[in-house]
N, CA and C atoms as a LAMMPS dump frame, in Angstrom:
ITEM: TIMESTEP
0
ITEM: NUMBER OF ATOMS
234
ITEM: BOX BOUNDS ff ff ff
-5.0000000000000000e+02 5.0000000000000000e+02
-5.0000000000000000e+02 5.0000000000000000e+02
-5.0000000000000000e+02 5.0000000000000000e+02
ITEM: ATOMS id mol type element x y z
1 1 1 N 118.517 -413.053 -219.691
2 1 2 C 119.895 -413.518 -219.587
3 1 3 C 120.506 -412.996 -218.293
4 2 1 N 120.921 -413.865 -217.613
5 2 2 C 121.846 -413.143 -216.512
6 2 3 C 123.443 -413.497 -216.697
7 3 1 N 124.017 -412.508 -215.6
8 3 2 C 125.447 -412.274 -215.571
9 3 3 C 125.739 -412.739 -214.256
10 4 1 N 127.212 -413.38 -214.149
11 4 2 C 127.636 -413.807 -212.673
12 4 3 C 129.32 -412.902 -212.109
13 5 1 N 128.734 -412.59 -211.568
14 5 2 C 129.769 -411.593 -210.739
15 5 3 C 130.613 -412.093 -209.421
16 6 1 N 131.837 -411.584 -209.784
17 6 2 C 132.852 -412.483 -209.125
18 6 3 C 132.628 -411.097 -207.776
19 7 1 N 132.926 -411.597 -206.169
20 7 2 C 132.757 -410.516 -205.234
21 7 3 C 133.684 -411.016 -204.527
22 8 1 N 134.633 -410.145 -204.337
23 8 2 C 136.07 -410.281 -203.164
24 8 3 C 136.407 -409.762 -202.44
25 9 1 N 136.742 -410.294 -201.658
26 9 2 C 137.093 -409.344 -200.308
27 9 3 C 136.072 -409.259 -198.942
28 10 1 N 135.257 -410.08 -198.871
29 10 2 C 134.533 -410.209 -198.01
30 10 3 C 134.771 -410.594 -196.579
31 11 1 N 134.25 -410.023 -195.995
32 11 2 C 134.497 -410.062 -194.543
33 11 3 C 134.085 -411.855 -194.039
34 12 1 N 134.919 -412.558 -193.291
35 12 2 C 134.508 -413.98 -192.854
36 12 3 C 133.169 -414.428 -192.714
37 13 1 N 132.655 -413.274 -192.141
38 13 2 C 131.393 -413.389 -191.382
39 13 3 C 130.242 -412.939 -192.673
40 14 1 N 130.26 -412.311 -193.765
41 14 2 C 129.168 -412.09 -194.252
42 14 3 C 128.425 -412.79 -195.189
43 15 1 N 127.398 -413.187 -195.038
44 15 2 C 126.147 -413.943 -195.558
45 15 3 C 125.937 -413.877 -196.958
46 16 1 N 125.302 -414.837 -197.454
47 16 2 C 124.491 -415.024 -198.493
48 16 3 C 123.373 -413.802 -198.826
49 17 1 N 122.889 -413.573 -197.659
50 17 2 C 121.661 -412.878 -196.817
51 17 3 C 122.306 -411.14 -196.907
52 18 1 N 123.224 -411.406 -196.686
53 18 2 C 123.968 -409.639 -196.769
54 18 3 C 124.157 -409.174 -198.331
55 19 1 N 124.82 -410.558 -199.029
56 19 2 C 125.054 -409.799 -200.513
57 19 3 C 123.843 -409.836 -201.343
58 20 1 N 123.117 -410.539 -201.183
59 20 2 C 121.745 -410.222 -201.925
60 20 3 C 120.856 -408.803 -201.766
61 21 1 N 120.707 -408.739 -200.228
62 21 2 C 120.536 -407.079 -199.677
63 21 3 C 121.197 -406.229 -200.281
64 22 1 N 122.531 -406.289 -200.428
65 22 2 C 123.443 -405.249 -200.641
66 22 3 C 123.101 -405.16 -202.579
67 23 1 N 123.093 -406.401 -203.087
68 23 2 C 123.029 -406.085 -204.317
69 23 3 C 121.875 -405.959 -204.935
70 24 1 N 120.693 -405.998 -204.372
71 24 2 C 119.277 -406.218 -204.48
72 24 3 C 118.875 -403.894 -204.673
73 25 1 N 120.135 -403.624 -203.776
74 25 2 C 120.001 -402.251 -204.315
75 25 3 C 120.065 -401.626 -206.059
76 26 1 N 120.642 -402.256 -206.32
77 26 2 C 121.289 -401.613 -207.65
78 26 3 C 120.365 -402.591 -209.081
79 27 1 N 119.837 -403.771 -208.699
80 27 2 C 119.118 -404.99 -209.595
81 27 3 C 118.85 -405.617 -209.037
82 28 1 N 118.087 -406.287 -209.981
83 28 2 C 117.859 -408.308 -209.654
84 28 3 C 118.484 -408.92 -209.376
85 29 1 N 118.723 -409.611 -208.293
86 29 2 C 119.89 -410.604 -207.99
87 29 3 C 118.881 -412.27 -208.01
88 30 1 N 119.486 -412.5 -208.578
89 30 2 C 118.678 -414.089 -209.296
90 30 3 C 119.729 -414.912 -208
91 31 1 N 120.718 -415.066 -207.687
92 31 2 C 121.337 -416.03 -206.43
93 31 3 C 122.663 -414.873 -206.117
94 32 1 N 123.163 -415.795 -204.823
95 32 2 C 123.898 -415.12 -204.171
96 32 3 C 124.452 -416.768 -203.777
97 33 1 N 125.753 -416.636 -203.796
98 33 2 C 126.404 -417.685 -203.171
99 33 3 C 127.986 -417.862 -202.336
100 34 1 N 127.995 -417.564 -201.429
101 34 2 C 129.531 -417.864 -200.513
102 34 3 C 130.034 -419.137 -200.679
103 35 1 N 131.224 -419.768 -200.813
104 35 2 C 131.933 -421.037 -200.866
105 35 3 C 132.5 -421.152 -199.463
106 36 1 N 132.459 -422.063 -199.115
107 36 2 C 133.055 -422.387 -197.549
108 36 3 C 134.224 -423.535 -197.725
109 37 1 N 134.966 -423.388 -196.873
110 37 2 C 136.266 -424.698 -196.887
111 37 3 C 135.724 -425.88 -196.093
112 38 1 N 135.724 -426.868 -197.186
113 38 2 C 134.709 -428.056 -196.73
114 38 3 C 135.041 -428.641 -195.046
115 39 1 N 135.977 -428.671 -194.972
116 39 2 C 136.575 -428.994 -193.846
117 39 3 C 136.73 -428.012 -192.309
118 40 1 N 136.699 -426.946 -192.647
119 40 2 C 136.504 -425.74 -191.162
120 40 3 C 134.83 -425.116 -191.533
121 41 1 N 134.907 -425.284 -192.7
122 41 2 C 132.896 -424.484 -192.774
123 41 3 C 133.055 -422.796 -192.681
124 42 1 N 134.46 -422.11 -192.664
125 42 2 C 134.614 -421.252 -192.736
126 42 3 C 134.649 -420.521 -193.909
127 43 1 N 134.018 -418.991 -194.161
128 43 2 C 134.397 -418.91 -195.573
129 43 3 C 135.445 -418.307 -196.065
130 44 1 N 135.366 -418.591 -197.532
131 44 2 C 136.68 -418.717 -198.184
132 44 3 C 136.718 -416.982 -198.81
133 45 1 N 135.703 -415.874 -198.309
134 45 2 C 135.969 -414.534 -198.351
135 45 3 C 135.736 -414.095 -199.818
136 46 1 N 135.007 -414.653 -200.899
137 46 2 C 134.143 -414.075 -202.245
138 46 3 C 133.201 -415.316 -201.853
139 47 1 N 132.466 -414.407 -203.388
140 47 2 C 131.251 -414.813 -203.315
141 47 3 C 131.034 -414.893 -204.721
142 48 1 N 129.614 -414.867 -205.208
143 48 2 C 128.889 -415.021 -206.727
144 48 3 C 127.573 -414.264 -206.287
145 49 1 N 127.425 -413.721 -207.625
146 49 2 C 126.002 -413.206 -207.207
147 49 3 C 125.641 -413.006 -208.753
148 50 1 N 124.258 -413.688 -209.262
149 50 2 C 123.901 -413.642 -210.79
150 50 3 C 122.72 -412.717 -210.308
151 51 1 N 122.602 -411.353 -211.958
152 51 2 C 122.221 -410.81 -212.025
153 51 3 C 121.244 -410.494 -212.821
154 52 1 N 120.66 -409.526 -213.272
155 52 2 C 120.373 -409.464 -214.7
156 52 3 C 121.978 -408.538 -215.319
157 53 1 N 121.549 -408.655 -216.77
158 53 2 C 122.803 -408.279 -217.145
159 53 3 C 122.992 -406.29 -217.297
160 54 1 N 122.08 -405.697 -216.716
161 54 2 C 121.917 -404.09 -216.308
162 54 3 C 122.356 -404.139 -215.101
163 55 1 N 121.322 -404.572 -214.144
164 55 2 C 122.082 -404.977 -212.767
165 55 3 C 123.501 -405.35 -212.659
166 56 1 N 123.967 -406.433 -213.023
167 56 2 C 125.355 -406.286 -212.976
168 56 3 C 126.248 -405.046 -213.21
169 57 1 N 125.86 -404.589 -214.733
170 57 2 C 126.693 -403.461 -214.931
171 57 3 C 126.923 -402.646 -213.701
172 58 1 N 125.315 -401.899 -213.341
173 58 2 C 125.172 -401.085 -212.366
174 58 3 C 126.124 -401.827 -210.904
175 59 1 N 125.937 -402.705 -210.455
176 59 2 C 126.378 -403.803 -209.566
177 59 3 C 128.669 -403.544 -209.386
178 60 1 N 128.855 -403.238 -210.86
179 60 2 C 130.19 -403.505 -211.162
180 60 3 C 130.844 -402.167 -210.481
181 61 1 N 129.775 -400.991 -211.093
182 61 2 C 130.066 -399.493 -211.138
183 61 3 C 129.583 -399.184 -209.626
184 62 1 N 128.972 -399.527 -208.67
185 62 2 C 128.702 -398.945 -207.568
186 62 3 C 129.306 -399.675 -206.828
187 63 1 N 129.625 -400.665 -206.534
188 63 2 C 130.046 -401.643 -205.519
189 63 3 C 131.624 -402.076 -205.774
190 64 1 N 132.389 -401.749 -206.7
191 64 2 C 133.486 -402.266 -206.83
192 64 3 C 134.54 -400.865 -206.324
193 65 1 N 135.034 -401.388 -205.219
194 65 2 C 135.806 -400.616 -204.425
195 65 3 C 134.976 -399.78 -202.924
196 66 1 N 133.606 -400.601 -203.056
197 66 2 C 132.667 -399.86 -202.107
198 66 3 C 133.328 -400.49 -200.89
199 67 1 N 133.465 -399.591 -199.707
200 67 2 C 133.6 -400.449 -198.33
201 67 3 C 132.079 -400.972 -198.009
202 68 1 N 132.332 -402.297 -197.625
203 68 2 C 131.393 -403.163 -196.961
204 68 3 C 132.103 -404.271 -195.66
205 69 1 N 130.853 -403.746 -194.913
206 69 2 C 131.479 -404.671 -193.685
207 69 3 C 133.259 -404.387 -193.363
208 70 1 N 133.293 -402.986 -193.507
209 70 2 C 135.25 -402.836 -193.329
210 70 3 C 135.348 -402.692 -193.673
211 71 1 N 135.508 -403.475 -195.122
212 71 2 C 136.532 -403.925 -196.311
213 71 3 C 136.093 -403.262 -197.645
214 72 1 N 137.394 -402.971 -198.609
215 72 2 C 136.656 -402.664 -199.698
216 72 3 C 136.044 -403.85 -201.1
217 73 1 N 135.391 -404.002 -201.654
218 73 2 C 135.142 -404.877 -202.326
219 73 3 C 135.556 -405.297 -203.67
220 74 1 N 135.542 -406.246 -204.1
221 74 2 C 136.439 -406.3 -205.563
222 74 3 C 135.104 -407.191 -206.136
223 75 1 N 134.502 -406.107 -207.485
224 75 2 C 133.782 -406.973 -207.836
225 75 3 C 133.983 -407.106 -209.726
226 76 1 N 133.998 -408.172 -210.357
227 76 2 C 133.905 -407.72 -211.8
228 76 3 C 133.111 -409.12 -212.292
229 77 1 N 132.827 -409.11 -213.724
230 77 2 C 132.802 -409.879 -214.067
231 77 3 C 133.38 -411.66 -214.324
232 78 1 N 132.447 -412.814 -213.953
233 78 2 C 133.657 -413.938 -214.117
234 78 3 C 133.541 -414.511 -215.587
């Protein structure tokens, strides 16, 4: 069973490729996904990232309020 985790606060610039790395520390990350504004292709600054459902936990407890790329991160359950 996996879990999908809401991730906020992301820097414009960071990847698909970065949050999988970043969350690939703590679990399994089954996808990683950024939303972009259809129209500039810029992103819209969260993300998704499905887990297993340990990973997440761990995922919730290490990374939520972690600075990344600057910023601090907002991550919880969606």
């Amino acid at each position: 069973m996996s879990t999908k985790l809401h991730v906020g606060n992301l820097s414009r610039y960071t990847t698909e490729a970065d949050l999988t790395n970043l969350f690939n520390r703590v679990g399994l990350v089954l996808s990683a996904s950024i939303p972009v504004d259809a129209r500039t292709g810029i992103s819209k600054r969260f993300g998704f990232v499905s887990m297993t459902e340990e990973g997440a936990l761990a995922a919730i407890q290490s990374f939520d309020g972690f600075m990344f790329q600057e910023l601090p991160l907002s991550v919880n359950k969606t």
